[in-house]
VMD Tcl script that builds the backbone (N, CA, C; Angstrom):
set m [mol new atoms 258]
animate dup $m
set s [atomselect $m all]
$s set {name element resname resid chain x y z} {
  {N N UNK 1 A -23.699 -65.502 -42.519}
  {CA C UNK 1 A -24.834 -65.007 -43.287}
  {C C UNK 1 A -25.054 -65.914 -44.497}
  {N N UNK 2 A -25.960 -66.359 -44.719}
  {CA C UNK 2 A -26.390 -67.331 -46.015}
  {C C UNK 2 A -26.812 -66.377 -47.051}
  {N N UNK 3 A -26.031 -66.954 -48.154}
  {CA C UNK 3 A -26.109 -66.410 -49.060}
  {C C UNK 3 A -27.074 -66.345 -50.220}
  {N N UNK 4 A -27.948 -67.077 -49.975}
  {CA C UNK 4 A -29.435 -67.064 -50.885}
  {C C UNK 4 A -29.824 -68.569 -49.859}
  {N N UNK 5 A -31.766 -68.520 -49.863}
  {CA C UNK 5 A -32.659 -69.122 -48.919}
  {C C UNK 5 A -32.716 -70.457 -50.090}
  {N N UNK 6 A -32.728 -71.605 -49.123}
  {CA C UNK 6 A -32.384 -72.865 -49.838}
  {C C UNK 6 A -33.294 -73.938 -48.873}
  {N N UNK 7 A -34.814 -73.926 -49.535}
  {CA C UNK 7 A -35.876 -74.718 -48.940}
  {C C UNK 7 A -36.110 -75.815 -50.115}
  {N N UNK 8 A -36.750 -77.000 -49.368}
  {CA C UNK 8 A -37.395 -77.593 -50.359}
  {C C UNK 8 A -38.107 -78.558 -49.477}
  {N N UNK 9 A -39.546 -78.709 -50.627}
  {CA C UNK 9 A -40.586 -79.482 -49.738}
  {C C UNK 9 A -40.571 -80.735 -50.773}
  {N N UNK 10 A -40.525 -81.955 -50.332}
  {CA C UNK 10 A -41.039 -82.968 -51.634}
  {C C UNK 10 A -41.780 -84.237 -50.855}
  {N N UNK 11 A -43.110 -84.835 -51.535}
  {CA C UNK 11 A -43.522 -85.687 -51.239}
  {C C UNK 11 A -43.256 -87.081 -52.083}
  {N N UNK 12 A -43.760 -88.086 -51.051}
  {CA C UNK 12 A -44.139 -89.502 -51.590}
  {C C UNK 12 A -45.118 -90.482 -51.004}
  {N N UNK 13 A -46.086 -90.675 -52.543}
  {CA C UNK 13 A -47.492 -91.188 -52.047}
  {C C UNK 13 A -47.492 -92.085 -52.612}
  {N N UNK 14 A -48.083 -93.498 -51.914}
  {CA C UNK 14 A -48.218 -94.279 -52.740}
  {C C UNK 14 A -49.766 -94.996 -52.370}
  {N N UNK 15 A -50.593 -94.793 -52.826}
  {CA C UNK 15 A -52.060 -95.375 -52.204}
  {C C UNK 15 A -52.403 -96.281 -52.196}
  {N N UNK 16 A -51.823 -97.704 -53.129}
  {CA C UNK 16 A -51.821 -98.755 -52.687}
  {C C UNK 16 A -51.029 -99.377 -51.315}
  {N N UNK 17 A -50.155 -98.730 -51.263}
  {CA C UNK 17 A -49.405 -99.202 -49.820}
  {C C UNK 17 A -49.871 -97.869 -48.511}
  {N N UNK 18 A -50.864 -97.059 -49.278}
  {CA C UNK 18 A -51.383 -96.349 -47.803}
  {C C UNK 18 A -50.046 -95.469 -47.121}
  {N N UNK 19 A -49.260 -94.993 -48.262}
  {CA C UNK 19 A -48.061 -94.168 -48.033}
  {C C UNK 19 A -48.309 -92.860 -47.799}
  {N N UNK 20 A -48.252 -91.479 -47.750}
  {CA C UNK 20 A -48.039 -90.146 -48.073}
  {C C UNK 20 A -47.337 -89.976 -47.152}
  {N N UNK 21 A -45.698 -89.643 -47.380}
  {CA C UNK 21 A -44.822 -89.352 -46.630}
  {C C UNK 21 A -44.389 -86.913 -47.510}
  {N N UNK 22 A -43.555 -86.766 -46.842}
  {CA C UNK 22 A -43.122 -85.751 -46.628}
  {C C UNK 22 A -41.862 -85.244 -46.302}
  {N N UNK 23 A -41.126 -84.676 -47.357}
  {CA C UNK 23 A -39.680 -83.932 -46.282}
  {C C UNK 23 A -39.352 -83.036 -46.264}
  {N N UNK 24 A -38.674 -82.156 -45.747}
  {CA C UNK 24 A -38.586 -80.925 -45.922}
  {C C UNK 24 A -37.508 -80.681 -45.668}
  {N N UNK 25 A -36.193 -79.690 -46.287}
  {CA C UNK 25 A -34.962 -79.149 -46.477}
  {C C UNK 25 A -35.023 -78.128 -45.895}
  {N N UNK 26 A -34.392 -77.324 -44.994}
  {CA C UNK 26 A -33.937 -75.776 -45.140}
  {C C UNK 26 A -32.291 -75.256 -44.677}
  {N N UNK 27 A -31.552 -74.181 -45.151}
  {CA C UNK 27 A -30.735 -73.896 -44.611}
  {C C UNK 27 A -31.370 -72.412 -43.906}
  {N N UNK 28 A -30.628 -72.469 -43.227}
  {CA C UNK 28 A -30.965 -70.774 -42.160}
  {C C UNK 28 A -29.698 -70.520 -41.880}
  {N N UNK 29 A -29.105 -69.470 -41.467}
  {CA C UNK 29 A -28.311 -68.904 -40.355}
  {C C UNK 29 A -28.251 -68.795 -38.784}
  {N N UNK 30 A -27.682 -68.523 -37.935}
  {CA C UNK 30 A -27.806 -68.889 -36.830}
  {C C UNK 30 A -27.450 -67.261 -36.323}
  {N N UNK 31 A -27.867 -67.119 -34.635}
  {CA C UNK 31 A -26.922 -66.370 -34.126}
  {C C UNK 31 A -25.601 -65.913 -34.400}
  {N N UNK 32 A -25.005 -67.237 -34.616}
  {CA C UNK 32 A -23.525 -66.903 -34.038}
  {C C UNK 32 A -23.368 -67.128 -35.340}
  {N N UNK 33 A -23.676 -66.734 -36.589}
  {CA C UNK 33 A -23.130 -66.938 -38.016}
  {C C UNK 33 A -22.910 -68.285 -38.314}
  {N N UNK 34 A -23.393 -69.582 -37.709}
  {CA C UNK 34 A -23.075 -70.482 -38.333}
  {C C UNK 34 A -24.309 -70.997 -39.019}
  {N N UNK 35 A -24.228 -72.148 -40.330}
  {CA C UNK 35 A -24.781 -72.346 -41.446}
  {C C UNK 35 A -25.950 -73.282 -40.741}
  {N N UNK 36 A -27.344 -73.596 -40.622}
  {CA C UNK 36 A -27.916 -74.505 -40.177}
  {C C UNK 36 A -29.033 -75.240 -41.381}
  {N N UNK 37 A -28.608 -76.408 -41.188}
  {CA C UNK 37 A -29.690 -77.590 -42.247}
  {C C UNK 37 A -30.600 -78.192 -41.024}
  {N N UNK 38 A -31.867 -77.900 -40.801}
  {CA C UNK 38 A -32.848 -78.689 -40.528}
  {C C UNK 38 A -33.708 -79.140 -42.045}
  {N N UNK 39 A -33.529 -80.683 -41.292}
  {CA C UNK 39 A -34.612 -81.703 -41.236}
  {C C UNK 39 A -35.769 -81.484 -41.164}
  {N N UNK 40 A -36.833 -82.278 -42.029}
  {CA C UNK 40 A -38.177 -82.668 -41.123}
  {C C UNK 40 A -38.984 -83.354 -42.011}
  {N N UNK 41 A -39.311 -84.117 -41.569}
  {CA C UNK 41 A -39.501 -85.064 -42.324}
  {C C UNK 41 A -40.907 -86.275 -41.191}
  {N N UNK 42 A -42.135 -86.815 -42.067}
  {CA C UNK 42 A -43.188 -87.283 -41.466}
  {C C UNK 42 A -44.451 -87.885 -42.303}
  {N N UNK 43 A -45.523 -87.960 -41.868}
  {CA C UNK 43 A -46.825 -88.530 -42.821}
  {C C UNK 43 A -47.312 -87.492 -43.307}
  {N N UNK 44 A -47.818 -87.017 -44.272}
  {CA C UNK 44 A -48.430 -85.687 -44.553}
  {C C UNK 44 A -49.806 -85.333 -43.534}
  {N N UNK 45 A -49.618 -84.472 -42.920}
  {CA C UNK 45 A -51.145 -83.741 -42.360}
  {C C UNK 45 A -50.401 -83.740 -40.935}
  {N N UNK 46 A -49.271 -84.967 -40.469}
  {CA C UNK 46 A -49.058 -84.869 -38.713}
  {C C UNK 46 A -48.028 -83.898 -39.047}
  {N N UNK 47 A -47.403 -83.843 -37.901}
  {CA C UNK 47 A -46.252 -82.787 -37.346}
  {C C UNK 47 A -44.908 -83.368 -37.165}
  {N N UNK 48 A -44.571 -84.508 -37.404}
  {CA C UNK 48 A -43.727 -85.165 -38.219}
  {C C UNK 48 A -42.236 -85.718 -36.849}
  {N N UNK 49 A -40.897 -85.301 -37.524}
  {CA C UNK 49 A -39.391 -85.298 -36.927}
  {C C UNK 49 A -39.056 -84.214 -37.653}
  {N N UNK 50 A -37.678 -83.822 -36.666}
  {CA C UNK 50 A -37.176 -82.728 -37.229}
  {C C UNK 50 A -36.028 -82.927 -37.007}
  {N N UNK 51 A -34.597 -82.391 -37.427}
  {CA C UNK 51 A -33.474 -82.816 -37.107}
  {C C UNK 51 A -32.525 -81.408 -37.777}
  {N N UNK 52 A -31.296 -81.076 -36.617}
  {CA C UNK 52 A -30.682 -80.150 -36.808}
  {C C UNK 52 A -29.284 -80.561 -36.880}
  {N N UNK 53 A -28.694 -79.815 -38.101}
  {CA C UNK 53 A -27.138 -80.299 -38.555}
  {C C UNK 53 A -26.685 -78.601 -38.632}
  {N N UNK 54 A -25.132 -77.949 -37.602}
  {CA C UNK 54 A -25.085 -77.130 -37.608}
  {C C UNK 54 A -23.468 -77.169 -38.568}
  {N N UNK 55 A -23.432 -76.225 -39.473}
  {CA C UNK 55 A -22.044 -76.358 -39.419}
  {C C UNK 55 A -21.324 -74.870 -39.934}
  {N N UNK 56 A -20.143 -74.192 -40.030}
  {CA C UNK 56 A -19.447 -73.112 -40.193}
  {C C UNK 56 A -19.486 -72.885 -41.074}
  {N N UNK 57 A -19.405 -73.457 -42.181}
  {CA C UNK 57 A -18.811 -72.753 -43.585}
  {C C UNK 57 A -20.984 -73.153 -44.106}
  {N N UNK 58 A -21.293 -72.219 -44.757}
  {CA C UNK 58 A -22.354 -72.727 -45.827}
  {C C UNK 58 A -22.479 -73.518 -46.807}
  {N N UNK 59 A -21.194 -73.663 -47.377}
  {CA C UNK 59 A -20.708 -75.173 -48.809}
  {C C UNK 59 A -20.929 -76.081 -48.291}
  {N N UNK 60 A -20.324 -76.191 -46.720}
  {CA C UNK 60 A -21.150 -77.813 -46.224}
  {C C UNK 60 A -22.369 -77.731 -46.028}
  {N N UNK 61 A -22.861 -76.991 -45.618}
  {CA C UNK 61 A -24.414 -77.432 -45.367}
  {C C UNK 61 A -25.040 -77.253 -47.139}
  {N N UNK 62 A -24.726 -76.449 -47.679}
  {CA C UNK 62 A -25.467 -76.796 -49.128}
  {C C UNK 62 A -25.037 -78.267 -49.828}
  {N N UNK 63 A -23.735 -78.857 -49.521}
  {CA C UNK 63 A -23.494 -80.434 -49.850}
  {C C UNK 63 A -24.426 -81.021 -49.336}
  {N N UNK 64 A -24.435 -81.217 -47.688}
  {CA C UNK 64 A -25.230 -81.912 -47.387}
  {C C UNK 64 A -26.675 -82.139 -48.238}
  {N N UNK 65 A -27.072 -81.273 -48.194}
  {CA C UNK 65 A -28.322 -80.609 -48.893}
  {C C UNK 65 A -28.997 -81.348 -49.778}
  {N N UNK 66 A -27.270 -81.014 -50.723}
  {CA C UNK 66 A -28.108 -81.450 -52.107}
  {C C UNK 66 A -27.898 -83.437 -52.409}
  {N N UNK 67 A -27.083 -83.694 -51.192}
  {CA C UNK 67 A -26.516 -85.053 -51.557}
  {C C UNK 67 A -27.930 -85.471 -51.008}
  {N N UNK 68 A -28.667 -85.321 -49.475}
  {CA C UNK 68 A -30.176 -85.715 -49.145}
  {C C UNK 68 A -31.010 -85.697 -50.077}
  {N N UNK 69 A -30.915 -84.517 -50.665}
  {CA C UNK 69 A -31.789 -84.368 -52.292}
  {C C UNK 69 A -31.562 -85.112 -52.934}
  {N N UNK 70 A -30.513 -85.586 -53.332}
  {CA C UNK 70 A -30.268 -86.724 -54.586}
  {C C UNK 70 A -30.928 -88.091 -53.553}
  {N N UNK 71 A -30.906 -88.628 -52.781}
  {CA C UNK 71 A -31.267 -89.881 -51.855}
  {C C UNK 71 A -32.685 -89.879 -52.075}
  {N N UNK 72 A -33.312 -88.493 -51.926}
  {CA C UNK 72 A -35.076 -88.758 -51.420}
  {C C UNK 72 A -35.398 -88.275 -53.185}
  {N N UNK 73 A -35.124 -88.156 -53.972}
  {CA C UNK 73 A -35.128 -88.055 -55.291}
  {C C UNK 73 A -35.249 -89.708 -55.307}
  {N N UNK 74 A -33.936 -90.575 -55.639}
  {CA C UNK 74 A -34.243 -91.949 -55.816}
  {C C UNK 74 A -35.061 -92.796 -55.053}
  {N N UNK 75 A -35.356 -91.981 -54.419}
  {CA C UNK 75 A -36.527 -93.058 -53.613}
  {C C UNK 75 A -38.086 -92.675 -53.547}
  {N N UNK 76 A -37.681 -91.697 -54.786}
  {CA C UNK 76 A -39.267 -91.382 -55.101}
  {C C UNK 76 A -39.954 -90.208 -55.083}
  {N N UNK 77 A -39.270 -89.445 -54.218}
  {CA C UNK 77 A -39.858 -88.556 -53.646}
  {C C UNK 77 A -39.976 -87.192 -54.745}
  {N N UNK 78 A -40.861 -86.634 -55.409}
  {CA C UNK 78 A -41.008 -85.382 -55.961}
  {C C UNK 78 A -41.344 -84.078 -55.039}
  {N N UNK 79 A -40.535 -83.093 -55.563}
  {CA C UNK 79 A -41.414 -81.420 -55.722}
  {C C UNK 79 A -43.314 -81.815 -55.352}
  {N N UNK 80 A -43.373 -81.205 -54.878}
  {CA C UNK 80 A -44.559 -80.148 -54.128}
  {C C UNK 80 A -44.988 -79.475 -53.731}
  {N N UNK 81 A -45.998 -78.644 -54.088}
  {CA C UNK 81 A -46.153 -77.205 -53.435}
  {C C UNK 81 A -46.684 -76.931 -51.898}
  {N N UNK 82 A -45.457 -76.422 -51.286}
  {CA C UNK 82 A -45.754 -76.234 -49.976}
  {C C UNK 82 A -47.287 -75.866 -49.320}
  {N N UNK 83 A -47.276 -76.840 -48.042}
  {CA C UNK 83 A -48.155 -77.189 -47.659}
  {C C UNK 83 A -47.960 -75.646 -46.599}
  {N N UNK 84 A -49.533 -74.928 -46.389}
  {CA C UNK 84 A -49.489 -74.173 -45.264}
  {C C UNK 84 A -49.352 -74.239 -43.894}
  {N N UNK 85 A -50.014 -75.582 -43.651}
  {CA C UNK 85 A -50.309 -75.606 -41.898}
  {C C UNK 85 A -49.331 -76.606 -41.273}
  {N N UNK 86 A -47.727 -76.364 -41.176}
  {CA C UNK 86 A -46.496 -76.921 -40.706}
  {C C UNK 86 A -46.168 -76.462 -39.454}
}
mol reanalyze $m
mol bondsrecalc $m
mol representation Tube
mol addrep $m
């Protein structure tokens, strides 16, 4: 069972290079009680990649988490308010 909902949406645009990228964080729970981090990540407006990391304990998947967060942080990427049509 996860213990509080742990999303995050952040973009990176750059209009001289014709950029608007997108990523998206979540942890969930699973069936069988284990901790799940999807991925997803794409151009803003398409329907992108998605990628699933399952693991037992929830501390790892919130590491993971926040260490991806620190990566797409230095590379630019800010907070944004979630987009509706995903």
């Amino acid at each position: 069972m996860i213990a509080q909902p742990y999303r995050l949406y952040v973009e990176r645009t750059d209009a001289a290079k014709n950029m608007a990228r997108y990523y998206v964080l979540e942890i969930s729970g699973t069936l069988f009680g284990e901790a799940c981090l999807t991925r997803s990540w794409g151009r803003i407006g398409k329907r992108g990649q998605s990628k699933m990391h399952l693991f037992a304990r929830e501390e790892e998947a919130v590491d993971l988490f926040l260490d991806i967060m620190r990566q797409k942080r230095a590379r630019g990427y800010r907070p944004s308010p979630m987009r509706s049509a995903r």
